[in-house]
C-alpha positions in Angstrom: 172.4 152.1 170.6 172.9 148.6 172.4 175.8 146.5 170.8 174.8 143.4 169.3 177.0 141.1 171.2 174.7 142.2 174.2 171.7 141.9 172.8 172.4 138.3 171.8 173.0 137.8 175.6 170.3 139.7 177.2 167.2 137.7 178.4 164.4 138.7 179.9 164.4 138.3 183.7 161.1 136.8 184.5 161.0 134.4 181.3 164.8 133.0 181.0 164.5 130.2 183.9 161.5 128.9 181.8 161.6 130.2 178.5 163.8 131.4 176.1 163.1 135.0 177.3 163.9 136.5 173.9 164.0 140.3 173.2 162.9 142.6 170.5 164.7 146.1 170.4 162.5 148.7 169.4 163.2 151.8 168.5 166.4 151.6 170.0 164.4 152.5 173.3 163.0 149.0 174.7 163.5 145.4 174.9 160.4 143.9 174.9 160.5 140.2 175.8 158.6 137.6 172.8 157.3 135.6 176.0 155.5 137.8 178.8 155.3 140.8 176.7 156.9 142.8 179.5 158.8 145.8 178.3 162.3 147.1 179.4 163.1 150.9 179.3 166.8 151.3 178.0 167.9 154.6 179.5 171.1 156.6 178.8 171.9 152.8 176.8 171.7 151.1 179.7 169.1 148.6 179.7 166.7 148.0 182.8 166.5 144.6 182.9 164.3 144.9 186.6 161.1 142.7 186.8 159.2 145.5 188.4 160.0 147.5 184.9 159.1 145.4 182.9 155.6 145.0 185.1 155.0 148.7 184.9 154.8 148.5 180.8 153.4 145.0 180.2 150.2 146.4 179.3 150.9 148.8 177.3 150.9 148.8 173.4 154.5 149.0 171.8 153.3 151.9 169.6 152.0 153.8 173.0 155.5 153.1 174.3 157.4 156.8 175.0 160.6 157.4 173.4 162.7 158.0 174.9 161.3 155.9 178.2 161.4 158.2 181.1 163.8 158.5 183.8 163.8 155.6 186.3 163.2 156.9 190.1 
C-alpha cells in the first residue's frame, strides 16, 4: 500500500510537462495515468514510474491488468 502523501505527488512521467499527469491507484497494484492511459506496475510498493512501463500496458484493459504486476527484468 502506497502512502497518500506520495500519491498526491506522483505524476505520470510522459504526461506531467503537459498535463496534469494524474493517477488512479488500482487495486493497490497500478497507477494508471487519467491522460495517456499508460499504466505503472507498483512492485514490492515501489512504483515504476518508467515510460517504457507504462508503454508496455497502455493498451491493455484495467480489468485484464495482472495482480500482482509481474516482476520487472
Amino acid at each position: 500500500m502506497l502512502a497518500d502523501d506520495l500519491l498526491e505527488i506522483l505524476r505520470c512521467p510522459a504526461c506531467v510537462r503537459e498535463k496534469d499527469g494524474l493517477l488512479d491507484y488500482y487495486k493497490e497494484s497500478w497507477l494508471i495515468c487519467k491522460d495517456c492511459n499508460r499504466k505503472y506496475p507498483v512492485v514490492d510498493e515501489i512504483p515504476v514510474m518508467l515510460i517504457s512501463e507504462g508503454d508496455k500496458w497502455v493498451d491493455v484493459a484495467s480489468a485484464d491488468l495482472p495482480v500482482p504486476p509481474p516482476a520487472i527484468k
